[in-house]
N, C-alpha and C positions, 0 to 999 in steps of 0.2 A: 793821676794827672801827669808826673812825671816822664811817664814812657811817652805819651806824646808832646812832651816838650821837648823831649830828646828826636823826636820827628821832627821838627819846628826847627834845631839848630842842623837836624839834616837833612831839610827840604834844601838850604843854603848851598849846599854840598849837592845834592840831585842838582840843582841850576844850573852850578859851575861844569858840575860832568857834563852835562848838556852840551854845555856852548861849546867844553874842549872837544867834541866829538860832532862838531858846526863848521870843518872847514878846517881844523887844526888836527887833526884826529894824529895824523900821519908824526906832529911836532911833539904830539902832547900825551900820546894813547899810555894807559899805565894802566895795573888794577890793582888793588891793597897788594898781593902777593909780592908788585913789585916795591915795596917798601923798604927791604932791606938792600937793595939796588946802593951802586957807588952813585948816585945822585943822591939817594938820601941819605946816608954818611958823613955826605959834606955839611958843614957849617953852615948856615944859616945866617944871613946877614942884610941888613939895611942900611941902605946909601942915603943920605940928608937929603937927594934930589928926588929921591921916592916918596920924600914926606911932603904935605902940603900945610902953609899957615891954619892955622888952627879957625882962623876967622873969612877965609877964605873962601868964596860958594864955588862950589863944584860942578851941581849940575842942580836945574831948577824940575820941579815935575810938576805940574800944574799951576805952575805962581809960586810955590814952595821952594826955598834953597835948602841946601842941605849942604853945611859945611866944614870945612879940614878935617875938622877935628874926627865925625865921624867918616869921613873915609879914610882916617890914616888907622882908623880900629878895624875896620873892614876889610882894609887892604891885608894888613896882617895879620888877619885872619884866611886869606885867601891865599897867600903867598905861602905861609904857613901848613896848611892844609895841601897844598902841590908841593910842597918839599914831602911832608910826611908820606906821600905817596907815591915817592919814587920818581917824580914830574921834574921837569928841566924849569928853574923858576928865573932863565937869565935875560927872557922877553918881558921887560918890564913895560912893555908897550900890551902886550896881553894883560897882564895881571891888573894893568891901569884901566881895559876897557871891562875887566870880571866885574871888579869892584864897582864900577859905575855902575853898572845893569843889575849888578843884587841891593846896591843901594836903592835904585828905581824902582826897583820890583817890592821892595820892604814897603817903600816910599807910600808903593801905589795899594798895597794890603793896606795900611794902615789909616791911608784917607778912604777909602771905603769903605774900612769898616767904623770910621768913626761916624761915615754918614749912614751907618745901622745902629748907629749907637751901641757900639761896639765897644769898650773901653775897660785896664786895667789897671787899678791905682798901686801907686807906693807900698804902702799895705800887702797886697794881695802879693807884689812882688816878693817885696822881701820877706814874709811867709815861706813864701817856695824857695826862695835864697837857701836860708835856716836849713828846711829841708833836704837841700841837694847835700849841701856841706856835710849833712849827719848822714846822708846813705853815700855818701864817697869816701868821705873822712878827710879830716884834715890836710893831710899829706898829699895825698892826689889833689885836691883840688887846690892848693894853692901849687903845685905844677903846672897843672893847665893855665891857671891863672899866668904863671910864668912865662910858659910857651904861648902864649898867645900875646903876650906883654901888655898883658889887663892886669888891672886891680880890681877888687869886690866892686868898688860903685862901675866899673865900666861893664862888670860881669849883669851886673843887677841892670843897670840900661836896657842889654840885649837881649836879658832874661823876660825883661816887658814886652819887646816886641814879639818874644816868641810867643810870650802867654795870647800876645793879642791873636797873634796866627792861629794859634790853638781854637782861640776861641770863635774867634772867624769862620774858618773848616767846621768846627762842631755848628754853627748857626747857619752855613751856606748849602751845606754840602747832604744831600740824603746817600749814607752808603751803607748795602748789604751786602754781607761775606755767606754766602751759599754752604751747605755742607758736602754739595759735589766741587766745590772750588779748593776747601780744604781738605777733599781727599785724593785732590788734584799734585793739591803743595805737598801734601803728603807723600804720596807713589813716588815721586819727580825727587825727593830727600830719599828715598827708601834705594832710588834707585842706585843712586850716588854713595849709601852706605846703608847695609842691610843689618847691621849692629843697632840699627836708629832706633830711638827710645817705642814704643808702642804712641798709634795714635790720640788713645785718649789721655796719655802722660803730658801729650806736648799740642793738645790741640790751642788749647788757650793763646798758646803763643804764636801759632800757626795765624791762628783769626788775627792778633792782631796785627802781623807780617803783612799780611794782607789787606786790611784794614788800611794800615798805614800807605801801602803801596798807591792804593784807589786814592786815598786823600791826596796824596801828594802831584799823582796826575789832572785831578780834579782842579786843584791848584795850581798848577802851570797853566793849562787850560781856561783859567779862572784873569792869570795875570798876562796873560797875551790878549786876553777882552779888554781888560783896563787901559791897555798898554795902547790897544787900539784909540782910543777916543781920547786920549791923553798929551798933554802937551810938554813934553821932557827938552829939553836945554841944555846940550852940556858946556860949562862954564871953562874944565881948564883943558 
């Protein structure tokens, strides 16, 4: 279950690349490599005019509000995420319209799939909570928790939504990974480094590369239909 929760908190990240590469490409274009870039050396910092009242609604998506409190979790998380990437994080007027549209998008998975009866309790979360904790280990994961400037319960919130993703993709979605597809992925890795492990060491991984890849388009695909028929508000 884990490796696609970890899908789940990087379908978030697929969105964001999306939209920086929507019109912005030119302000915003980065790739992991550029990480260790003098933009991401710098400090990291939030301005009180970046945060919103905690009770405050943001933006509405079907009659629903959604407010401060979670998108000032969201926001840095985004912000956060384009520093570690080497990105220019000093358009706070982008980072304000990322965080709206992944909220909506969250927004709009999550009313649909409650009307499939979709749904993950307290319980199940904090199960996988426990879990994560003991395959990262203490020390990393209260870093992350750090840098992201979470605590457990705000960890354990987002951990729901992701499960719900998860489980949404596994109930919506039919996807096959072909054995000419992953001898596709394969050559294309071989090509790039001929040291590469043999394929049936590393096929497993390969499939689910792939696996994951399908789902995650199927899913954008999935929330631009939503997004379609949907009636969003933005509040500030």
């Amino acid at each position: 279950m884990r490796k696609y929760i970890t899908l789940a908190l990087m379908l978030s990240i697929a969105l964001l690349a999306a939209a920086c590469s929507d019109g912005t490409a030119d302000k915003q274009e980065s790739t992991p490599e550029d990480a260790t870039s003098e933009q991401q050396k710098k400090e990291l910092t939030f301005d009180n005019k970046e945060r919103v009242a905690e009770d405050t609604s943001v933006v509405s998506v079907n009659g629903n509000e959604i407010k401060g409190d979670d998108y000032n979790s969201v926001y840095t998380r985004v912000k956060t995420m384009l520093h570690n990437y080497g990105q220019d994080v000093s358009d706070l007027d982008f980072i304000k319209e990322q965080t709206i549209t992944l909220l909506v998008d969250e927004e709009l998975i999550r009313q649909d799939a409650a009307d499939k009866g979709i749904e993950v309790t307290e319980e199940e979360a904090q199960t996988e909570l426990e879990a994560i904790k003991k395959e990262t280990g203490e020390e990393q994961f209260n870093n992350m928790l750090e840098q992201f400037q979470m605590n457990e319960e705000d960890f354990k919130d987002q951990l729901i939504n992701d499960l719900i993703t998860v489980q949404y993709m596994d109930n919506q979605f039919e996807i096959e990974v072909t054995d000419e597809e992953i001898q596709e992925y394969y050559d294309k890795l071989k090509e790039q480094n001929e040291e590469i492990e043999e394929l049936a060491e590393i096929k497993e991984r390969i499939e689910s590369a792939i696996y994951s890849q399908k789902q995650s388009e199927q899913l954008q695909v999935k929330v631009e239909e939503l997004r379609k028929d949907a009636e969003v508000e933005t509040l500030i």
